[in-house]
C-alpha positions in Angstrom: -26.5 7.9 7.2 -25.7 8.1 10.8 -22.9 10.6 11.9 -21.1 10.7 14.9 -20.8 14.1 16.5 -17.8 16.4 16.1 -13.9 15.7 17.2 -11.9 18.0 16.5 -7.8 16.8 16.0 -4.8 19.6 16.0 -4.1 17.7 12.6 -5.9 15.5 10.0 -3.9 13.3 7.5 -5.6 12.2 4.5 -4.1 9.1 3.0 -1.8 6.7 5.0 1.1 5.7 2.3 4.8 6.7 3.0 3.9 10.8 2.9 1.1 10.3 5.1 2.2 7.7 7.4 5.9 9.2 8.5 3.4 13.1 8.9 1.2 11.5 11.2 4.0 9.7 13.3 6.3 12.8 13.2 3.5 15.2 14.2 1.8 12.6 17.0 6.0 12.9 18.3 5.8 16.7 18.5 2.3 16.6 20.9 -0.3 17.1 17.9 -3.8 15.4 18.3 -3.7 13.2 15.2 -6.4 11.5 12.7 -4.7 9.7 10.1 -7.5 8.4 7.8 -7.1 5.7 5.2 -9.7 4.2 3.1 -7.9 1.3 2.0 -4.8 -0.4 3.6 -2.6 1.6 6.0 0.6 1.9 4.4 -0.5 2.8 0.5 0.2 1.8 -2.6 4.4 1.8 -2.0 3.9 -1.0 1.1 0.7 -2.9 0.0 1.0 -3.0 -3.6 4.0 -1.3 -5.2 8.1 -1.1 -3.7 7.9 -3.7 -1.1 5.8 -6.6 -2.7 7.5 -6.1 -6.2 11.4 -6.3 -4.0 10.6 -9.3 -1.9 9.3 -10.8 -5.5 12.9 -9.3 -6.9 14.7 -11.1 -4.1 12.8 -14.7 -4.8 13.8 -14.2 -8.4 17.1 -13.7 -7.7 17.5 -16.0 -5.1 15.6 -18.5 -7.6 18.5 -17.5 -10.5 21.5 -17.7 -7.8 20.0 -21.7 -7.0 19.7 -22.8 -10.9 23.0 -21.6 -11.6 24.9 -22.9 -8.0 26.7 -25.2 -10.0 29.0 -22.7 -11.4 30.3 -22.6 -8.0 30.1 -26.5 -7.0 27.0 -26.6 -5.3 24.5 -28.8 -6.2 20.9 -28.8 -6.1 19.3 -31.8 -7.9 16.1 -29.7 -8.9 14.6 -26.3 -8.4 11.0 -25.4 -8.6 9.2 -22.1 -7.7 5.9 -22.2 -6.2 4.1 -19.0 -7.0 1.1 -19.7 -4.3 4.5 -20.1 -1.8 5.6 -16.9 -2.7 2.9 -14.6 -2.6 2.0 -16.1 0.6 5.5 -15.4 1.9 5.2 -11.5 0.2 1.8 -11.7 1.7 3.7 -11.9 5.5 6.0 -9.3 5.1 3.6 -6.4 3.9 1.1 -8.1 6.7 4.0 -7.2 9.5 4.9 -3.8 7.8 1.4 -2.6 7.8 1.2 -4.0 11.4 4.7 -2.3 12.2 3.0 1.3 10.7 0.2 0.9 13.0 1.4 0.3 16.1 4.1 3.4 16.0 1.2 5.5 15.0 -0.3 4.0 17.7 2.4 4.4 19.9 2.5 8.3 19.6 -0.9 9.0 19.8 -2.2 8.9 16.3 -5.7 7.7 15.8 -6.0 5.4 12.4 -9.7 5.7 11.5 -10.7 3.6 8.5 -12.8 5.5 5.6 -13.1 7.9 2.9 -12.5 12.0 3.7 -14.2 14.6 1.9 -13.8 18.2 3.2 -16.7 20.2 4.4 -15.3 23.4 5.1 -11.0 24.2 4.6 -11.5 23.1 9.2 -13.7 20.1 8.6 -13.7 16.7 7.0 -16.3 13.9 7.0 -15.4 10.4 6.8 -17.7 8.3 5.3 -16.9 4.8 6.9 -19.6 2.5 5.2 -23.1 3.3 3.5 -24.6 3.9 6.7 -21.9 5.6 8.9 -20.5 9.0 8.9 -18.0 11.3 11.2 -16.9 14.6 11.2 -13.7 15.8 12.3 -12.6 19.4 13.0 -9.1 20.4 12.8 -6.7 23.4 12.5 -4.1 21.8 10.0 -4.3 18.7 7.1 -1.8 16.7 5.2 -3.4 15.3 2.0 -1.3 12.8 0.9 -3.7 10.6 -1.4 -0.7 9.2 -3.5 -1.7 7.8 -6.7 -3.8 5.4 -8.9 -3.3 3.6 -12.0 -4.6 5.6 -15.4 -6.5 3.2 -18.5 -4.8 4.0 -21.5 -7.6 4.1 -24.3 -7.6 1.2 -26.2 -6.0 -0.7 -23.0 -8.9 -1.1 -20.7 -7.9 -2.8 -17.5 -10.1 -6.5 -17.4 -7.8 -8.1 -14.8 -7.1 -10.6 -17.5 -5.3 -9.6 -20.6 -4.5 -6.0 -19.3 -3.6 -5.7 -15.2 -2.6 -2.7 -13.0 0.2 -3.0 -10.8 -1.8 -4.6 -8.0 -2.6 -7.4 -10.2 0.9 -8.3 -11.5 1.9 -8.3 -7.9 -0.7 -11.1 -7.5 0.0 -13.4 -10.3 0.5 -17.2 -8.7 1.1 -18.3 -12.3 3.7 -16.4 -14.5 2.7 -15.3 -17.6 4.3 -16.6 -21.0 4.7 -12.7 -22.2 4.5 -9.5 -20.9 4.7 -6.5 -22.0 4.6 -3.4 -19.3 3.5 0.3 -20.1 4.8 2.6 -18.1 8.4 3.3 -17.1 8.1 4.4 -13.2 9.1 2.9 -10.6 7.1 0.1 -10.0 6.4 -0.5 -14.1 10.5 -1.3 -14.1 10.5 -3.5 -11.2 7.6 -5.2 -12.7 9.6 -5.7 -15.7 
């Protein structure tokens, strides 16, 4: 594995979701040298799979509900058909410019987005593994670990991305299933239901 040498950063943040994300901005505002490393999509689970994606799908629904039932009202609207492929496309968009918005404020203050997994060395120094055969190390006075979460299998529910899903999945879904039923009462388990 080839590693670049040693940075060193006033500040390291692990994990790039809504914790992460509005540290790194805030501290790259106050002067601090800033690595904000991610090892999926900037933004987390809240902006990529979770609170945004599962309200814009809210709003279509709704907005879907409001048009079959327009009549009420006297509007009329001859037929009304979801496309699902549409939709996700169009969900697809908006986390695409939120991510986009994220980086470029990060961006804009100083913060350096560097794309990989972090795993600390010493309590001053991280490595980021960026692909099988890349490595860096970073040295730093201060870190922000803000990992956020990750769906649990419940024994006996073994996630096949068929007949059991996690949250990303049901976010995904171009076809809506006949039945559903959703474990898990948090946030995004209620606005899936």
């Amino acid at each position: 594995m080839t590693a670049k040498t040693n940075r060193k950063k006033d500040v390291v943040v692990i994990g790039s979701g809504p914790g992460g994300y509005v540290a790194a901005i805030r501290l790259g505002q106050l002067g601090k040298s800033v690595a904000l490393v991610e090892k999926g999509n900037v933004g987390g689970v809240c902006l990529n799979w979770g609170c945004i994606p599962s309200k814009a799908l809210i709003h279509a629904a709704k907005l879907f509900e409001e048009i079959q039932s327009a009549s009420e009202v006297g509007i009329s609207v001859k037929s009304a058909s979801i496309d699902l492929k549409k939709t996700q496309a169009w969900k697809q968009e908006i986390v695409k410019k939120l991510t986009a918005g994220i980086a470029q404020l990060a961006k804009a203050v100083g913060v350096e987005i560097i794309k990989g997994e972090a795993q600390f060395e010493t309590p001053n120094q991280i490595r980021i593994k960026k692909s099988d055969s890349e490595s860096e190390t970073i040295e730093f006075e201060h870190a922000v670990v803000a990992v956020g979460s990750k769906p649990i299998e419940i024994p006996g529910f073994s996630i096949d991305g068929k007949n059991v899903v996690d949250s990303k999945d049901a976010l995904d879904w171009t076809k809506a299933p006949k039945r559903l039923v959703v474990i898990g009462g948090g946030v995004i388990g209620l606005e899936i239901g």
